[in-house]
N, C-alpha and C positions, 0 to 999 in steps of 0.2 A: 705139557703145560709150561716149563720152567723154557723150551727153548721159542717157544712163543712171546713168551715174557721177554725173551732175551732180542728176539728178533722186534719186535715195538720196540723197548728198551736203547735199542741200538740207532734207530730210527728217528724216536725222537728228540735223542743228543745230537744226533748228529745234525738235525734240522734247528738246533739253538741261534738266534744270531741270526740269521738268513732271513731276509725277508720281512722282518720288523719294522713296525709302522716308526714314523716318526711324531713326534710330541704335537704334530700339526695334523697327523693322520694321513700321511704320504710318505712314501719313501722317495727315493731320486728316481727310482723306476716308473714309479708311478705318477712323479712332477713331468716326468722328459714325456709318459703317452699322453699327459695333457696336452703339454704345448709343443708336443711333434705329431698333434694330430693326423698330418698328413704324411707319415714315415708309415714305411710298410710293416705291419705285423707279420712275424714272422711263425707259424704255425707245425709244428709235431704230432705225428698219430703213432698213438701206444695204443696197438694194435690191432692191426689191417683184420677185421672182422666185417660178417658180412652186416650186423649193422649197423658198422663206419660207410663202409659200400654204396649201401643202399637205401640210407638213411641218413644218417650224420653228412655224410659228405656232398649228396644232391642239396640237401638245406644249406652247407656252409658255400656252393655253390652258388648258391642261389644270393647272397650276397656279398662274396670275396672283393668283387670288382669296384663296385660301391661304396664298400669300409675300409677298400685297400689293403686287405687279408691275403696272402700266400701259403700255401704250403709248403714245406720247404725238406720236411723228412718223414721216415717212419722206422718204427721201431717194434720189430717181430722177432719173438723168438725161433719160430718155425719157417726154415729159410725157404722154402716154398712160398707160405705167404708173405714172406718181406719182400722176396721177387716179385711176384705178382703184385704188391702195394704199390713198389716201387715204378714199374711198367706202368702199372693203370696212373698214380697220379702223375706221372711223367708226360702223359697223354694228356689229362687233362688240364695240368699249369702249364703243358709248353716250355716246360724248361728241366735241366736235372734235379733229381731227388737223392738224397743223401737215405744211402740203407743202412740202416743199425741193426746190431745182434741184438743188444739189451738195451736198458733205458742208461746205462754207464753211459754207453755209448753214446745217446740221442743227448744227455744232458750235458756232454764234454764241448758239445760244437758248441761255438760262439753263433753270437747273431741269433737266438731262439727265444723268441718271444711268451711262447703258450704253447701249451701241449690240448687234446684230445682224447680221451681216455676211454676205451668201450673193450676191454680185458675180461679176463673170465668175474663172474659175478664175486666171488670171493677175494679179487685183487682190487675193487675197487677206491677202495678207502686207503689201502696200503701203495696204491700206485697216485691217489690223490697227493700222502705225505711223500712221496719221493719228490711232485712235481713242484710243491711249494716249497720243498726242502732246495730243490736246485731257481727256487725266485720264480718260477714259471705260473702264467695264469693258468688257469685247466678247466674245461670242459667234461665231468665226470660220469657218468654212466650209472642211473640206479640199478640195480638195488646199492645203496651207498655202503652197507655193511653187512655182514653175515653173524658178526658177535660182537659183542657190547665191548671188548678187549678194542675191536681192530678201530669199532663207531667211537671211543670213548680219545684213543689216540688220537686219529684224522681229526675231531672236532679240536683237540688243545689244539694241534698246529696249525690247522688251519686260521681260526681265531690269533692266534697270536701272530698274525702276517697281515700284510694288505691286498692278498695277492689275491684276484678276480676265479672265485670259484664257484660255476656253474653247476648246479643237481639237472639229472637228467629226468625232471619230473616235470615234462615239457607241459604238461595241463595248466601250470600256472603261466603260462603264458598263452591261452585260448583263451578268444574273445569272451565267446560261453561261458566258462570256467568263470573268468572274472564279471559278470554280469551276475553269477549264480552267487558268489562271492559277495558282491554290493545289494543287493536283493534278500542275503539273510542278515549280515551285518546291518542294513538299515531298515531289522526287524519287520520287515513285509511279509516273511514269512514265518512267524511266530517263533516260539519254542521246537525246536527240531525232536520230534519222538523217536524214531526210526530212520536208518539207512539200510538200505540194502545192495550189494554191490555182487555182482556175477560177472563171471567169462569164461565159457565155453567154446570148445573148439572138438571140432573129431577128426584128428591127424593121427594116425597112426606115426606117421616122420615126424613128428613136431619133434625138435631137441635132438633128432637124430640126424648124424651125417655119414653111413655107413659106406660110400663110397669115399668119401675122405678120408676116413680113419682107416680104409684100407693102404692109404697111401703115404700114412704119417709114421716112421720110425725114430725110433728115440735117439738115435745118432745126427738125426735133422734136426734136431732141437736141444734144449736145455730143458731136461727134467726137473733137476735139483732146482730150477731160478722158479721155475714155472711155480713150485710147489709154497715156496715165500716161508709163510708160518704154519704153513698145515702139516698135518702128522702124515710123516712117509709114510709112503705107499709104495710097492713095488710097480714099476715102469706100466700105465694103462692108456693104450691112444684114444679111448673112449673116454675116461676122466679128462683127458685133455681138451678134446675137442665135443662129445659131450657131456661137458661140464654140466649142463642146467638138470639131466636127471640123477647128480650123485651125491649128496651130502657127504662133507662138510665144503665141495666146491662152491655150494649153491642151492639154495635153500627150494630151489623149482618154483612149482604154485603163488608161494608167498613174496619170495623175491621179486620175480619177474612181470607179476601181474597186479597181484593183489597191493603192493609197494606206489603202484599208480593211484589208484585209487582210494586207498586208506590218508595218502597224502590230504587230498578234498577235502577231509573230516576234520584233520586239524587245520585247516587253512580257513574251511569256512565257518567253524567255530572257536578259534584262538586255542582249543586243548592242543598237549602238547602230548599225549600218549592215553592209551585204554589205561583204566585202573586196572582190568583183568580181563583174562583172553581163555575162551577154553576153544579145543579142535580137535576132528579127529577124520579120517580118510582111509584110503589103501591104494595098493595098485590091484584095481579091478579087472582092467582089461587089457592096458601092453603090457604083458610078462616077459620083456626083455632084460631083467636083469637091472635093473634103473635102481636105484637105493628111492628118489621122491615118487611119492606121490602122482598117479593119475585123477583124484577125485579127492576133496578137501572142500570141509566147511569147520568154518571158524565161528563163533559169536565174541563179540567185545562188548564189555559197557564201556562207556565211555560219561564224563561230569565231572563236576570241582574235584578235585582230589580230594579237598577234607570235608568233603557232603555227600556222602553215601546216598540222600532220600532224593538227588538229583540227577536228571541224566539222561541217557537215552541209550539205545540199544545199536550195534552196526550187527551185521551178520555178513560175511563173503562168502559166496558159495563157486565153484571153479569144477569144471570136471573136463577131461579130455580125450573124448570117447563119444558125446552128441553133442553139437551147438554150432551155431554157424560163425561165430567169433562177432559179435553183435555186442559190447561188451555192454553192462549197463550198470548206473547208478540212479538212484531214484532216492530223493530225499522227504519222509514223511511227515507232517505237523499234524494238528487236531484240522485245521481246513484246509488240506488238499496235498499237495506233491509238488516236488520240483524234479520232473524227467531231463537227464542229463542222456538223455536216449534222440529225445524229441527236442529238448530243448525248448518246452514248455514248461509255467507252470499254470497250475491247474486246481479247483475246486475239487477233483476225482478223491474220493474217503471222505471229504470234508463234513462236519457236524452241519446237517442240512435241519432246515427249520422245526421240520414234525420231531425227528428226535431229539431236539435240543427242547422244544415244549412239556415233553412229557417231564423234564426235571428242572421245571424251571428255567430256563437257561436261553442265549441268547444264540443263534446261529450264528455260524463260523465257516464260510466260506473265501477263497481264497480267489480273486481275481484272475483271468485269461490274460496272462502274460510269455510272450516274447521273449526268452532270453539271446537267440542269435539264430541267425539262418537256419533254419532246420540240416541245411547242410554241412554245417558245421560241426562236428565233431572227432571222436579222438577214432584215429585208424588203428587197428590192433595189429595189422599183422606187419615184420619185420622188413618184407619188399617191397615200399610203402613208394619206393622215386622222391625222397625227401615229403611227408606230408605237411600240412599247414601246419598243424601246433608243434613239431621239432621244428620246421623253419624258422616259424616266429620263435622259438626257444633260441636258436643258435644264436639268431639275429642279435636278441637280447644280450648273448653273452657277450659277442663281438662291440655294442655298442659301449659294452658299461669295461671293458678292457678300456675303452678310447674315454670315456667320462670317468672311469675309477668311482662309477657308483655300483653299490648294491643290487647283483642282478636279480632277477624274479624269483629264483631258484637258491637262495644262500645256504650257505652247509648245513644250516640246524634244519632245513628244511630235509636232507638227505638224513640227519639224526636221529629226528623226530618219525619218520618213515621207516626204519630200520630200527627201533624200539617195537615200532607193532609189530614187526615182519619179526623180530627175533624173538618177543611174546608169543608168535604165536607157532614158529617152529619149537619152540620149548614145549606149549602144553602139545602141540601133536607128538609129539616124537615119546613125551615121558608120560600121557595118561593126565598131568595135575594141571590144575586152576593155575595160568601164569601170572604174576602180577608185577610191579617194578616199584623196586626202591629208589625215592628219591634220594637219600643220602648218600649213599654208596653208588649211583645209577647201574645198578647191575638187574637183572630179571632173574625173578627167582620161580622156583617149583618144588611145591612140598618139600617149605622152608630152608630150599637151598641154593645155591649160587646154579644156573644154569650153564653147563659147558661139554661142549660136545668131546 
């Protein structure tokens, strides 16, 4: 605990001063990408991952040329994949890349605009405060935090900077999304009773890279950098590189998937967290040795904080053993649904006229509407060739870097996201009813500070 303490502690003194808005709400950083609109943004990737690869970087492709965006370095601890970053973007800007060991490194060159950040799930939030701490815009990768220690640090510094910080909660930037968005906010579709949110998949590989990790030795890398604030461990190329099934690298199920989704709930109702989260799962079927979870269901209430008699219910359910990764949300009222599947909404459950007669009462159906193309929606899986809602996300970060506005994705929205996520790896891991204090913002469980 105490050298965790000390590693935030250290972090955000060190990040005082840097980066501070001015009394106008600009700094000279932020006046010069106004009116040097047409100077090149100069772009860093912490760390060459395959969903920088094949995701983040098809998207930020997809408009470099147009916003006049470069990339210019990257910064991997695992000289393998620096190599490799280094080669692949070399090929693709057509010109040299600067390879960094650590981010010392990537933050020392001059001329660095914004960084890119898609790190093991656990360094999110702590590679956020590095990049603000060195002035830099960033592009951030959800799950935004793993513990309310690492959520509660990123959000001071952040906030106390001007500096363009994208959550990688790319749904807030689909068309859909925000259609479903303006469609509940301008009450069309009543009081929200129910959500329900599922993702299923049956990969026996998911999260695993066994031919990689036969290839990764600890003398190729920085273990001790890798590890930041988390409690040593003796040297595992499987926490390294499968991070996503190990606690306290990453939270699996909750992080990775559910972090998407749980976002929607506060977005389309202004809550900023569950009042309580209860969970509970196992590893049912790949018995590889993984610390998370293959199979987890959550329930949350969700409503005003100080009005217990209001509210409404979310439930996630995720298993990784059947489903065809189909991921769905469906939001429920007394007349009908809003399918974030379909991308209808719909009269379907609605109080149709005979039952609403029998108690007096007036039927409640909910109009046949359109929210976007039916084509439109969120792609689940990580080898996506850049999909529509991360494009449109990038895009967004990229433009509001050159406008210094507010992009879709602002940090409480990664905050806010990683409250449920850390709710609810609490009540699975300990058995209790998770809930969060507002005074203290810490999440507790049977009546105690939650901490792994």
């Amino acid at each position: 605990m105490s050298n965790r303490r000390e590693f935030i502690k250290n972090t955000i003194t060190a990040s005082a001063g840097l980066c501070v808005a001015s009394s106008f709400g600009f700094s000279a950083k932020s006046y010069a990408n106004i009116i040097g609109s047409n100077d090149r943004v100069r772009v860093g990737v912490v760390g060459y991952s395959d969903r920088f690869r094949n995701s983040l970087f098809p998207s930020f492709n997809n408009h470099c040329k147009e916003l006049n965006f470069d990339i210019v370095a990257v910064s991997d601890l695992w000289n393998k994949r620096r190599d490799e970053g280094t080669t692949f973007l070399k090929e693709k800007m057509g010109h040299d890349i600067v390879s960094c060991r650590n981010n010392d490194e990537l933050y020392n060159l001059k001329n660095l605009d914004a960084v890119i950040i898609s790190t093991a799930d656990f360094q999110h939030a702590l590679h956020a405060i590095e990049a603000v701490k060195a002035g830099k815009d960033a592009y951030v990768e959800k799950p935004f935090a793993e513990t309310m220690e690492d959520n509660r640090a990123a959000l001071k510094v952040i906030k106390a900077s001007d500096c363009i910080v994208q959550i990688g909660s790319q749904r807030r930037s689909g068309v859909n999304y925000k259609a479903a968005d303006s469609f509940i906010k301008e009450g069309k579709f009543g009081p929200i009773t129910m959500v329900e949110l599922t993702w299923n998949v049956n990969q026996p590989g998911r999260w695993r890279r066994p031919a990689l990790v036969a290839q990764l030795k600890e003398s190729d890398t920085d273990w001790q950098r890798y590890l930041m604030n988390r409690p040593f461990e003796a040297w595992d190329p499987r926490k390294y590189l499968e991070y996503r099934l190990f606690w306290p690298y990453s939270s699996g199920l909750p992080g990775q998937w559910m972090s998407h989704q749980i976002d929607t709930v506060h977005w389309f109702t202004g809550l900023k967290h569950p009042r309580s989260v209860v969970a509970n799962g196992g590893v049912y079927m790949w018995k590889d040795g993984r610390r998370n979870w293959d199979t987890l269901t959550a329930v949350f209430d969700y409503g005003p904080q100080d009005d217990a008699s209001t509210g409404f219910q979310v439930t996630f359910g995720s298993r990784m053993h059947n489903g065809d990764e189909n991921p769905s949300e469906i939001y429920y009222s007394n007349g009908g649904e809003l399918n974030l599947i379909t991308n209808k909404v719909s009269p379907r459950g609605g109080l149709t006229k005979d039952l609403a007669a029998a108690m007096n009462m007036q039927e409640n159906l909910l109009p046949e509407f359109n929210l976007a193309d039916a084509s439109v929606k969120a792609i689940a899986s990580a080898n996506t060739g850049g999909d529509p809602l991360t494009s449109a996300h990038v895009r967004n970060w990229m433009e509001c870097i050159r406008n210094r506005k507010q992009p879709n994705a602002p940090v409480e929205v990664g905050y806010y996201h990683s409250i449920a996520n850390i709710m609810t790896t609490a009540a699975a891991r300990t058995g209790f009813k998770a809930t969060f204090d507002e005074q203290t913002q810490e999440v507790m469980v049977g009546g105690k500070v939650f901490s792994y």
